[in-house]
NUVONU-786730 format. One record per atom (N, C-alpha, C, CB): y, x, z; residue number from 0; atom name. Coordinates in Angstrom, 1 decimal, always signed. Glycine has a CB too. Layout:
# NUVONU-786730
      Y      X      Z num atomo
      Y      X      Z NUM    CA
...
This chain:
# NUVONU-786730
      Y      X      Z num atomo
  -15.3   +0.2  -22.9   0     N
  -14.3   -0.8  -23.1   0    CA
  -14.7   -2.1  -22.4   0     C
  -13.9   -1.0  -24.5   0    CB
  -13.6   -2.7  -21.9   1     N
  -13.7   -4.0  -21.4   1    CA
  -14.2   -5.4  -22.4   1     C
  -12.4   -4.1  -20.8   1    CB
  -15.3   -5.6  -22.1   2     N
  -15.6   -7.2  -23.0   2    CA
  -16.0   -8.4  -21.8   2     C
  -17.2   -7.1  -24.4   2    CB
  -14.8   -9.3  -22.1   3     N
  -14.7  -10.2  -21.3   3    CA
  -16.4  -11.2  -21.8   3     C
  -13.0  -10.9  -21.3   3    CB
  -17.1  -10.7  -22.6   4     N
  -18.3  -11.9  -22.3   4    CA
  -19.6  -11.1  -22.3   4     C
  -18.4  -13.3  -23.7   4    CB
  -19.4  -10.0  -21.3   5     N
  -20.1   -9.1  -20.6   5    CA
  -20.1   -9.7  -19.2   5     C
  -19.6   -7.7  -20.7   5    CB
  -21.0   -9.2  -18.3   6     N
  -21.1   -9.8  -16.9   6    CA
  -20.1   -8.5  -16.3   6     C
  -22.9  -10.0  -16.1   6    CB
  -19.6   -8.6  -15.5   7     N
  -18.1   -7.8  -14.9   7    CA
  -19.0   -7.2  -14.0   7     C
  -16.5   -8.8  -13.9   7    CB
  -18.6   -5.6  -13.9   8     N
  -19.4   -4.8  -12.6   8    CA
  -18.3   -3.8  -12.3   8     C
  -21.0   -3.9  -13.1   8    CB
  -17.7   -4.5  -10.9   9     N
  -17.0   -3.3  -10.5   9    CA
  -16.8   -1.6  -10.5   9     C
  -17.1   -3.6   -9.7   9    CB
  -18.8   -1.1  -10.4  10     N
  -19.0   -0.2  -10.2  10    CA
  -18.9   +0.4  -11.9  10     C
  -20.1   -0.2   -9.4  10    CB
  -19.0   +0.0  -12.7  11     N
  -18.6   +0.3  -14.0  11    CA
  -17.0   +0.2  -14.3  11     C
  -19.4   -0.5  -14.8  11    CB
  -16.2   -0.8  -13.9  12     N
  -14.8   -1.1  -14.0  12    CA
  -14.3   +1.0  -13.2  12     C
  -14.4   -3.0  -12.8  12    CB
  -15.0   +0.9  -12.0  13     N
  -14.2   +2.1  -10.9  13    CA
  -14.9   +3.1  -12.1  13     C
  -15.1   +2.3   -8.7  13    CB
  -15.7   +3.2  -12.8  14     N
  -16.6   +4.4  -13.5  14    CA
  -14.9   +4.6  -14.6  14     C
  -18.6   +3.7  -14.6  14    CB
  -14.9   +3.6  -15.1  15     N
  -14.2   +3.8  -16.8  15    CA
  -12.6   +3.9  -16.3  15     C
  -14.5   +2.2  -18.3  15    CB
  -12.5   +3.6  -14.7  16     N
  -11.1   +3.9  -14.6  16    CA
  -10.5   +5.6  -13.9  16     C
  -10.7   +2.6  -13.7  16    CB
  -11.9   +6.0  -13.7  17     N
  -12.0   +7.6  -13.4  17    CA
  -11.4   +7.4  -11.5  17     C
  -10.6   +8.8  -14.8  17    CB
  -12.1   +6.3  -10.6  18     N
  -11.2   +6.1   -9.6  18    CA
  -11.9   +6.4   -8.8  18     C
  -10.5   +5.0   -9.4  18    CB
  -12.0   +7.7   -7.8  19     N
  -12.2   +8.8   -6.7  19    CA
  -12.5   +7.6   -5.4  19     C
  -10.6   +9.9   -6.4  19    CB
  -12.8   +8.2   -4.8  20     N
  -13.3   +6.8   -3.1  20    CA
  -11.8   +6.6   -2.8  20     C
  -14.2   +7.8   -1.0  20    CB
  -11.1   +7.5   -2.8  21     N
   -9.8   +7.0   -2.2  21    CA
   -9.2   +6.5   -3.1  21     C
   -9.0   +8.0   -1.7  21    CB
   -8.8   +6.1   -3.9  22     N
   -8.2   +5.3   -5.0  22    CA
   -9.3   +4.2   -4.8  22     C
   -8.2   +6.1   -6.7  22    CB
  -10.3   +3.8   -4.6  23     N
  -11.1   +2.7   -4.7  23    CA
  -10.9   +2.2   -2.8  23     C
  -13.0   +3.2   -5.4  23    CB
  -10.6   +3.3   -2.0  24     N
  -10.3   +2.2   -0.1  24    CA
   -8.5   +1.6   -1.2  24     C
   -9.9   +4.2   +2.6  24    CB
   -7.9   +2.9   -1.4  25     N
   -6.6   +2.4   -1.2  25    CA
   -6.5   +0.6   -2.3  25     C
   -5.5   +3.9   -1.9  25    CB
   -7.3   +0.6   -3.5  26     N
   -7.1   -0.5   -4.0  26    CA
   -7.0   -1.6   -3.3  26     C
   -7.9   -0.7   -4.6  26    CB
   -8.4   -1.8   -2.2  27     N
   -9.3   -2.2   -1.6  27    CA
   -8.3   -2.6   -0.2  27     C
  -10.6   -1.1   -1.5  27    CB
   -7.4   -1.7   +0.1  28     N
   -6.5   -2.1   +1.0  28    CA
   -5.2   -3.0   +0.7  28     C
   -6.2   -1.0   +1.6  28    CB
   -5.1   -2.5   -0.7  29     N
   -3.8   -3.5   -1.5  29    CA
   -4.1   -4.8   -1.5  29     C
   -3.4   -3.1   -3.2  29    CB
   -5.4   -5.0   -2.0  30     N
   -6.2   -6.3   -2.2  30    CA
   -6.0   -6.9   -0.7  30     C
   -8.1   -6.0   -2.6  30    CB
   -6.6   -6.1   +0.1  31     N
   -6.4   -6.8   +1.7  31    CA
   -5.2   -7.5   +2.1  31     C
   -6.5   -5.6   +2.9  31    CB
   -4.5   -6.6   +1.7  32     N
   -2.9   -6.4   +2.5  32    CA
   -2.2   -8.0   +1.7  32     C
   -1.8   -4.4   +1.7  32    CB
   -2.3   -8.0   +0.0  33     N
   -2.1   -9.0   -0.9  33    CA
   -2.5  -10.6   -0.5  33     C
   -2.9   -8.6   -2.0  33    CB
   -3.9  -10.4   -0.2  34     N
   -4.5  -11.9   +0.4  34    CA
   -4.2  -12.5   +2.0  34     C
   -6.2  -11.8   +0.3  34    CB
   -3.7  -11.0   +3.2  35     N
   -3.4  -11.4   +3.9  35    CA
   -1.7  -12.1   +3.8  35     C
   -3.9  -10.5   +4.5  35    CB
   -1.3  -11.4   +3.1  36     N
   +0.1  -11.9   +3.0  36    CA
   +0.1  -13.6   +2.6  36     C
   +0.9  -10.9   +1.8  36    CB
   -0.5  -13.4   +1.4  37     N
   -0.6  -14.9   +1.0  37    CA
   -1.1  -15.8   +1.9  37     C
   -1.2  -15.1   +0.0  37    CB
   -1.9  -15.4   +2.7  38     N
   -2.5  -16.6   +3.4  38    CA
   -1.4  -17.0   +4.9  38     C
   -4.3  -16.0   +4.0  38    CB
   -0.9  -16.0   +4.8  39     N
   +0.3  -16.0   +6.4  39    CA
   +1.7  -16.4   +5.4  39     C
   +0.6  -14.0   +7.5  39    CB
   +2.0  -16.8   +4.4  40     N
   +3.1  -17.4   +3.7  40    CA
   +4.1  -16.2   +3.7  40     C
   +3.6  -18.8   +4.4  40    CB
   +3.8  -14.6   +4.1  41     N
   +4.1  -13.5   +3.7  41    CA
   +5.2  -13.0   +2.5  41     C
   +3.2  -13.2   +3.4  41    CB
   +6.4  -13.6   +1.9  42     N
   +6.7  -13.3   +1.0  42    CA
   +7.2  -11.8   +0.6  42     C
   +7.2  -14.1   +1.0  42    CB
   +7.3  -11.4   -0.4  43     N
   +7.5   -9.9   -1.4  43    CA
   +8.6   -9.6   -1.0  43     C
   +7.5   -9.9   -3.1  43    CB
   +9.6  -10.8   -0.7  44     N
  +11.2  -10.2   -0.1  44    CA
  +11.3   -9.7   +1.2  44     C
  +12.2  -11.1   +0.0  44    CB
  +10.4  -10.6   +1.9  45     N
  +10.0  -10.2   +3.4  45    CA
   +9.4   -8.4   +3.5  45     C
   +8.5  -11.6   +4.1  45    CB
   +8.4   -8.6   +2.6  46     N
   +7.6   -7.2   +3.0  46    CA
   +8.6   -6.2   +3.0  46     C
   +6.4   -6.8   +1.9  46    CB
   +9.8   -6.6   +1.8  47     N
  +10.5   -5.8   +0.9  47    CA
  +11.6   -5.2   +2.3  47     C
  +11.4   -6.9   -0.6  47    CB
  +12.1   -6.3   +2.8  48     N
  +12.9   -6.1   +3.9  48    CA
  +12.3   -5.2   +5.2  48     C
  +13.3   -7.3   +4.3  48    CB
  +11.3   -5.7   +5.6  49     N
  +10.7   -5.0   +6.4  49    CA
  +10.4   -3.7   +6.4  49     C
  +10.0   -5.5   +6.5  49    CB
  +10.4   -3.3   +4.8  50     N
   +9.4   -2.0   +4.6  50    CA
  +11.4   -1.2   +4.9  50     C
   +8.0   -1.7   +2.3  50    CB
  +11.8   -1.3   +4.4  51     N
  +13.1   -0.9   +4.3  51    CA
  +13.7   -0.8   +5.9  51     C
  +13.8   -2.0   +3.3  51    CB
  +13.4   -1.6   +6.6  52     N
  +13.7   -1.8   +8.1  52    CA
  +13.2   -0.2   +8.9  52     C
  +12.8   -3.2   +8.9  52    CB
  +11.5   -0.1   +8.5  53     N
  +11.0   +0.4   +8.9  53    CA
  +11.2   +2.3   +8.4  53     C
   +9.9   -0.6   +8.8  53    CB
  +11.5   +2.3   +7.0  54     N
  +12.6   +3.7   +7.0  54    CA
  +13.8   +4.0   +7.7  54     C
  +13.1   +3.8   +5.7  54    CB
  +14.4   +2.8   +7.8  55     N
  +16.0   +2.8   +8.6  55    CA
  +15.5   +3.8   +9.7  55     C
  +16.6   +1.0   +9.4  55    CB
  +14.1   +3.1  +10.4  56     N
  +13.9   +3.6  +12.1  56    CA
  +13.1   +4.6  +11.7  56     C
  +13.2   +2.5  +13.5  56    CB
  +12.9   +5.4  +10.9  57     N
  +12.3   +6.3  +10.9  57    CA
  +13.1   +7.6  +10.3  57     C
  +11.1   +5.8  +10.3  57    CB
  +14.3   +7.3   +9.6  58     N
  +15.4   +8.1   +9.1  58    CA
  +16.1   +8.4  +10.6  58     C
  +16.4   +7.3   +7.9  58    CB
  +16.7   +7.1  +11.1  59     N
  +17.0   +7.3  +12.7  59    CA
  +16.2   +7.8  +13.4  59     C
  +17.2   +6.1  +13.4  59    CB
  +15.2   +8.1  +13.6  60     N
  +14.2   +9.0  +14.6  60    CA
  +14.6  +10.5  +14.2  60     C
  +12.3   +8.7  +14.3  60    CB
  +14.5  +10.8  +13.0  61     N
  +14.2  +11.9  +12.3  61    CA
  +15.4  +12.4  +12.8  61     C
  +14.0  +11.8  +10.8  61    CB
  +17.0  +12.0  +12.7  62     N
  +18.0  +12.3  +12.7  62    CA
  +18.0  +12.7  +14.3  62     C
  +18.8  +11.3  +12.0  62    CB
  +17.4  +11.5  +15.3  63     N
  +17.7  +12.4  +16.4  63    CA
  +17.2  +13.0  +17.3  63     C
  +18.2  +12.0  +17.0  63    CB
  +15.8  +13.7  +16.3  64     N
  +15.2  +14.6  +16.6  64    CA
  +15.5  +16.2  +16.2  64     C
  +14.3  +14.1  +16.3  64    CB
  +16.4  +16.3  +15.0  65     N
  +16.9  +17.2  +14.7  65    CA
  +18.4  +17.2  +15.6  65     C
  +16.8  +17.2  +13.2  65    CB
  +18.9  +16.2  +16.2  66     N
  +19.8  +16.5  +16.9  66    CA
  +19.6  +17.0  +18.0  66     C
  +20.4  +15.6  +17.0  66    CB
  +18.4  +16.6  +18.5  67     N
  +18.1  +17.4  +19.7  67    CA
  +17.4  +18.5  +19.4  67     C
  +17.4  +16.7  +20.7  67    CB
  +16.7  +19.3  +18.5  68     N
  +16.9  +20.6  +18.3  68    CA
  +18.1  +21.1  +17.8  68     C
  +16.2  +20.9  +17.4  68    CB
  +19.0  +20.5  +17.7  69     N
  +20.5  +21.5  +17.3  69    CA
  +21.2  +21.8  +18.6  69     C
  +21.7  +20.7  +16.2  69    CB
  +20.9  +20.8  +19.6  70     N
  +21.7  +21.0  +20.8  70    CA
  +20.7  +21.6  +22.2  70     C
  +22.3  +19.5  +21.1  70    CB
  +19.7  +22.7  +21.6  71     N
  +18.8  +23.3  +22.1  71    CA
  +19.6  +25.2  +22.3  71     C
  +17.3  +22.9  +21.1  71    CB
């Protein structure tokens, strides 16, 4: 269990949270992704929009790639 007036060790935090290498890059990339945003004035609505932009063109790809297999 967590006691905040213990000295903090990640490698025990990753132990008691049962978290695999990949669960510990992917954190590790949220963390990245989080501080870069903040430091570039990045906001959550922005990401929000963008991430959403970036399905639009990828639903649109999808669509007219199965269009050009139907008209094969």
């Amino acid at each position: 269990m967590y006691d905040p007036n213990k000295r903090f060790s990640v490698e025990e935090a990753e132990a008691a949270l049962g978290m695999e290498e990949e669960d510990k890059a992917f954190m590790r990339l949220v963390v990245t992704v989080d501080l870069l945003c903040a430091h570039a004035g990045i906001s959550d609505e922005e990401v929000r929009m963008a991430y959403e932009q970036k399905l639009k063109s990828h639903l649109l790809e999808a669509i007219e790639s199965l269009k050009r297999l139907t008209e094969d």
